[in-house]
N, C-alpha and C positions, 0 to 999 in steps of 0.2 A: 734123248730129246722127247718133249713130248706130242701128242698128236694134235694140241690146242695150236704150235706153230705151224701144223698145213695149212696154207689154205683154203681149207674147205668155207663154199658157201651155206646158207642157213638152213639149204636142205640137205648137206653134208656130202655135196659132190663139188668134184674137181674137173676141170676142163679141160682136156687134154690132148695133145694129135699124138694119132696112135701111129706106128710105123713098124717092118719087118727090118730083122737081119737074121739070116738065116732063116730058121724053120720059128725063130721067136718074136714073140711083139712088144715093142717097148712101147712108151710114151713119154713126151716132155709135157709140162704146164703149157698150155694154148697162151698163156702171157709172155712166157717167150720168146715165141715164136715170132718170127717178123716178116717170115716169106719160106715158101717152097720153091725149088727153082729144077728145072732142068738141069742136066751136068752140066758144067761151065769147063773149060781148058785148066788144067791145073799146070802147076810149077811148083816142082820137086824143092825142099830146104835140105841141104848136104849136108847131114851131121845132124837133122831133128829128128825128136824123140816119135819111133813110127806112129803111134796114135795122132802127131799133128804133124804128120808129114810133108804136108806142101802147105802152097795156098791156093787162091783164088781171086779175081777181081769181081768183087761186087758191087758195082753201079761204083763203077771209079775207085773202088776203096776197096787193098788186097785185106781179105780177111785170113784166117788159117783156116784150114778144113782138116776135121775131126773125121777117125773111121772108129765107132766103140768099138768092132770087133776084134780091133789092138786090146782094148781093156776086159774086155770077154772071152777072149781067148781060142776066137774063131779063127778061121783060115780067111785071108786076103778072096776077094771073091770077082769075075770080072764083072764089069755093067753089063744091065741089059736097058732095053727101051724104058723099063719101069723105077729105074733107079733115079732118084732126085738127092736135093742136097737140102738139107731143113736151114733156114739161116736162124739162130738163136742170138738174144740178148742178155747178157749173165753177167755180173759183177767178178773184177778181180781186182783183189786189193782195191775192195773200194769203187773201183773204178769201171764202169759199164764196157764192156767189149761186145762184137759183134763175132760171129764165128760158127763154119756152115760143119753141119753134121750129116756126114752119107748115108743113106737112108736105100736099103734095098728094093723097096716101095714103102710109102705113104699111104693111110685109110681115111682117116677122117677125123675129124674134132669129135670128141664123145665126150659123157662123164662121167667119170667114174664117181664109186658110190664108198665114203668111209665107211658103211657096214661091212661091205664086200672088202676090205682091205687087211692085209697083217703085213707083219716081219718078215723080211727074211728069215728062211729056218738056218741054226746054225751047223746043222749039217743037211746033206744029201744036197747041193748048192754045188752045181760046178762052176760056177766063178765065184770072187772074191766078196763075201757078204757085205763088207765097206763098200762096195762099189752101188750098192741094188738099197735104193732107200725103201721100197716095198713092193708087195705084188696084191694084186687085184683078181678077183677073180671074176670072170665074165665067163655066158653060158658058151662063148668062142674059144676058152680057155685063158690061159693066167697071163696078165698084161704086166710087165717087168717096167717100175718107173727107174733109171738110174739113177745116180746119185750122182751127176754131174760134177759138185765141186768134189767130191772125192776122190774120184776118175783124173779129173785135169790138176789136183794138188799134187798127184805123183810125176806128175811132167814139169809143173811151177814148182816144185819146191815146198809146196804148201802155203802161197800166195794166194789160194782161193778162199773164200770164205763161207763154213760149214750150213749147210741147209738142213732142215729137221728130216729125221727120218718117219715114216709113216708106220705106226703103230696104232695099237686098242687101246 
């Protein structure tokens, strides 16, 4: 893919809420995004695939709730006071869905910079290079964008539909 399909605006930054799992920072698109929320009560789905575990009720409407550290290959982590739930907006098949992503802590909307960005490298990458549409580097260290429909096409079956990766 190439890098004419980011988003970028015409000073070649992207808008982004940046968030921790683990010791790492990711970011989604601030378009997205629709709400940060406090943890909400969840309920367990018997037989789903761990990464969309349970759900949640949002403003009346159960959504699923995403943990990436299923698809990164973290260890299950418990909450603390800081951990929120990102509510994102994303297309599947087509079709806009709603769906909360667990979020260790949350930083802030920033932007990142298409200078400052490359590929995935294909080695030295402990998780799955399909999964990491690119990294960013800030003087805070490397900001990890995921590649969400790539992430949630191994749960649907490949019912997502593919979003450009971030390259020069």
């Amino acid at each position: 893919m190439t890098d004419s399909l980011i988003p970028w605006d015409a000073e070649g930054n992207l808008d982004v809420l940046t968030f921790d799992l683990e010791s790492e920072t990711f970011a989604l698109e601030a378009a997205q995004v629709q709400e940060i929320l406090d943890l909400l009560p969840e309920t367990g789905v018997p037989g789903a695939h761990p990464l969309v575990g349970s759900v949640v009720n949002f403003r009346g409407k159960i959504i699923p709730l995403a943990d990436l550290r299923m698809a990164f290959g973290m260890q299950a982590a418990e909450t603390t006071l800081e951990s929120r739930i990102v509510v994102i907006e994303m297309a599947v098949e087509g079709e806009p869905i709603q769906m909360g992503i667990r979020a260790d802590s949350v930083h802030e909307v920033a932007a990142l910079n298409r200078g400052a960005s490359e590929a995935a490298p294909a080695v030295g990458m402990r998780w799955r290079r399909d999964y990491v549409r690119g990294l960013v580097r800030r003087p805070e260290g490397v900001i990890v964008l995921p590649d969400l429909n790539a992430i949630f096409s191994s749960v649907l079956g490949g019912g997502v539909p593919s979003m450009p990766s971030i390259t020069h």
